[in-house]
N, C-alpha and C positions, 0 to 999 in steps of 0.2 A: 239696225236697231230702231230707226224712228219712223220705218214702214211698221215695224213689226206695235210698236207704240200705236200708232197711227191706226191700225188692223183692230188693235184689242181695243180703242176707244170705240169705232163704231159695231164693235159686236154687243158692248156693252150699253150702248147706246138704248135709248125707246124703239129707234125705229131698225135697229139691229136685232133688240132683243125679239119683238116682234117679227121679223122676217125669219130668224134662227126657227121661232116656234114653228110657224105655218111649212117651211120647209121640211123640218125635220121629222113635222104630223104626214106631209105627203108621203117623204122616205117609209117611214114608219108602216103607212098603209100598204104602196103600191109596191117596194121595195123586200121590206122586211117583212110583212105580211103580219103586221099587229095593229089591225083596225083600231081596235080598242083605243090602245095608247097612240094613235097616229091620230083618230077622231077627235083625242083630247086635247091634245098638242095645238090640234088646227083651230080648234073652239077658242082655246086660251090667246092665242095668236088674234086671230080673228076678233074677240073679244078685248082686247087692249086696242085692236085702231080702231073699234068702235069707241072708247073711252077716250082715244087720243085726238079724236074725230071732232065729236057729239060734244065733248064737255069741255066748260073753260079750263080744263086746269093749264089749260100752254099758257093764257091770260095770268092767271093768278103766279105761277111761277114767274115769268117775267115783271110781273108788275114788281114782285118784290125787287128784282132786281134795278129797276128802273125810278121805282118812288123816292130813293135818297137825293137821286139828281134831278132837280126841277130845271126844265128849259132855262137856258141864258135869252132872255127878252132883247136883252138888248148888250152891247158891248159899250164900258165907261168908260172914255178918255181921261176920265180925270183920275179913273182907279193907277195908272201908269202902267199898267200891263201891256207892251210892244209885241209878241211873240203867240203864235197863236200856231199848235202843234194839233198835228191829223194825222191819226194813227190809220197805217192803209187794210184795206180788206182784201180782196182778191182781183187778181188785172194779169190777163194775157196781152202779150205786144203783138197784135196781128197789122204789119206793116199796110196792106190795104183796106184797113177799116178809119176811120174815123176815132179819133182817140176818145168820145161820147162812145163809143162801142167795144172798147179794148180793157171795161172798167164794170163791177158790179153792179149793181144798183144800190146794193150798200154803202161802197166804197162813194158812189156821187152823191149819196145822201151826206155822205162827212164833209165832202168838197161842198157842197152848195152852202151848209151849214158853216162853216168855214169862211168863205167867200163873203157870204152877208154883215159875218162879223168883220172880215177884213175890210169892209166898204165903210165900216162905222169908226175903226181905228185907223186915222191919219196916220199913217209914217209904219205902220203897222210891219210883220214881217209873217211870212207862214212858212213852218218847218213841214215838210212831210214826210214821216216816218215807212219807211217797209223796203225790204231787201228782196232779191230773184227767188220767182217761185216756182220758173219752169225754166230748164234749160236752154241756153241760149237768148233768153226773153233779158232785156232791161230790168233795172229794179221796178219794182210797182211804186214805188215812189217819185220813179221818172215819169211812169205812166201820170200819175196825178199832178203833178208838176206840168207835164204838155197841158191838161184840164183845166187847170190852173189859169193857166196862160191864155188858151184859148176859151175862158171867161172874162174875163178883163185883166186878171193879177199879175202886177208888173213881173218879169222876169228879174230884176233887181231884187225885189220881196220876195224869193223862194229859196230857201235853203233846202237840199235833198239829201237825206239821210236813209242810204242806200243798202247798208249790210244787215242789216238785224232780222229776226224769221220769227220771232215771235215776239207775248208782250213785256215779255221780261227783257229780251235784250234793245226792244223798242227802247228801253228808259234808261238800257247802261250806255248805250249810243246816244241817247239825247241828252243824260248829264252830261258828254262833253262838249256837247255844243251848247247849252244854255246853262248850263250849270245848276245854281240856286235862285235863277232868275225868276221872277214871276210867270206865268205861261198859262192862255187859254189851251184845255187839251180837248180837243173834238173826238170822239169815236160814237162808236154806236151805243144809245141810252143803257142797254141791256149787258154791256160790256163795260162798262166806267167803275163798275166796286172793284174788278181787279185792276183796272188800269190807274186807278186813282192811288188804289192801296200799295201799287208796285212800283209809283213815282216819287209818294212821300217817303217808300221805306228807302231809295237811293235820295232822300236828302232835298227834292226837289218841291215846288211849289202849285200845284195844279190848278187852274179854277175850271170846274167842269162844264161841259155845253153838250149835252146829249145832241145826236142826231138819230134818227132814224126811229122816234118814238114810235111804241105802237101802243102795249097793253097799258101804261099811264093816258093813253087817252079816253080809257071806258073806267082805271082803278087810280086815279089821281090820290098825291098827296093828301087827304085830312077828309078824306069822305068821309059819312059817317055810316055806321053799320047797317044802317038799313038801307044808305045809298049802296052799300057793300053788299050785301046782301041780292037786291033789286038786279045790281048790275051782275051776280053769277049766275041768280035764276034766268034773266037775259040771253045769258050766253050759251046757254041749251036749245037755246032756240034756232042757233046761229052758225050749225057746223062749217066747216074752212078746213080744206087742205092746207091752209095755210097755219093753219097749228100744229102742224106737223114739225113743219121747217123751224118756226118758233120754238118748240119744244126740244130738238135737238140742240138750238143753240141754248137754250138754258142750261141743259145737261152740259154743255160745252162749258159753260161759264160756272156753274156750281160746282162741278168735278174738276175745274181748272185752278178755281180758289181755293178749293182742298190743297190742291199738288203744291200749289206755290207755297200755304202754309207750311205743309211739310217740310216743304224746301227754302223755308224762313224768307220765301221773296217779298210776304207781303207783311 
């Protein structure tokens, strides 16, 4: 069931819907012998990763997602918030790498993020969130916890919160360990509307610290429309494979805040 879950999201996906096109315009032609609609198929295909390419919209979709949470500048001792929770990303345990290698580059984006805060909060503690994602492998929670560790972060200040696989059960795992307590939560900027909205609706207290900013750094908080404006016409200028990857996680994250509605998580 949660391959088959897992299957239909990234069919439905940008960069699924697009691949279904272009292949099934190839079938079409070489296969079934109807240029026509095989030609059209591939244009339309072809024509979406030019748009998905060429134009901000991966920017403007994530921006939205990322504008509610302004950077945490700094961590307050005097606010009394102890607890500083990192929701994990993805982390294979490969015994002969080096644990900087056994980790995303997302996921070290939350630790380092993490880390700076814990250096600013005396007595501080860091929960790390995320459960086995490949058979056999440790929880990825361990993984970041090694990471942890081998940044400076005492072994003392890390709690490991090992079972959970996603971010709903992220938060029913971590209402047991901190409860109603106050809590910085670290994950990636573009991922905090539902991680935020799936901590307060279990009862808890979040204060958010984006890591991994990207499109808030060209569509920040209170621009004004013509800096708005400036910075889309900009971004035509500026095609990136790397709006591609952006773009599916938005779809990731918009389709995701749907489901949790539905299923009254958030």
């Amino acid at each position: 069931m949660i391959l088959l879950k897992q299957l239909l999201a990234i069919c439905l996906s940008p960069i699924g819907i697009m691949t279904i096109l272009i292949v099934a315009g190839l079938l079409a032609r070489l296969i079934l012998r109807i240029p026509r609609t095989g030609r059209r198929l591939i244009v339309l295909g072809v024509g979406l990763y030019v748009v998905f390419l060429l134009t901000p919209l991966a920017e403007l979709l994530v921006a939205n997602l990322e504008r509610p949470y302004p950077p945490l500048q700094h961590a307050d001792p005097s606010a009394g918030i102890q607890t500083i929770v990192v929701l994990s990303g993805y982390g294979e345990d490969y015994p002969s790498l080096p644990v900087t290698s056994k980790l995303t580059s997302e996921t070290i984006d939350r630790m380092a993020e993490a880390i700076r805060l814990y250096r600013e909060l005396p007595g501080a503690r860091m929960v790390v969130s995320g459960g086995i994602l490949r058979a056999g492998d440790r929880p990825v929670a361990a993984l970041m916890a090694d990471f942890g560790k081998a940044m400076g972060v005492s072994e003392k200040d890390i709690v490991i919160e090992g079972r959970s696989q996603n971010t709903y059960e992220n938060f029913v795992e971590l209402q047991k360990i901190i409860g109603g307590t106050p809590f910085i939560l670290v994950t990636s900027a573009c991922d905090l509307r539902r991680a935020v909205a799936v901590a307060r609706k279990q009862g808890m207290k979040p204060t958010a610290a984006p890591a991994g900013i990207w499109a808030a750094q060209h569509y920040p908080a209170g621009m004004s429309w013509i800096a708005w404006i400036s910075a889309v016409a900009e971004g035509f200028t500026k095609p990136s494979a790397q709006r591609l990857l952006y773009l599916q996680r938005a779809y990731h994250e918009y389709v995701g805040y749907l489901w949790y509605s539905m299923l009254e998580r958030v």
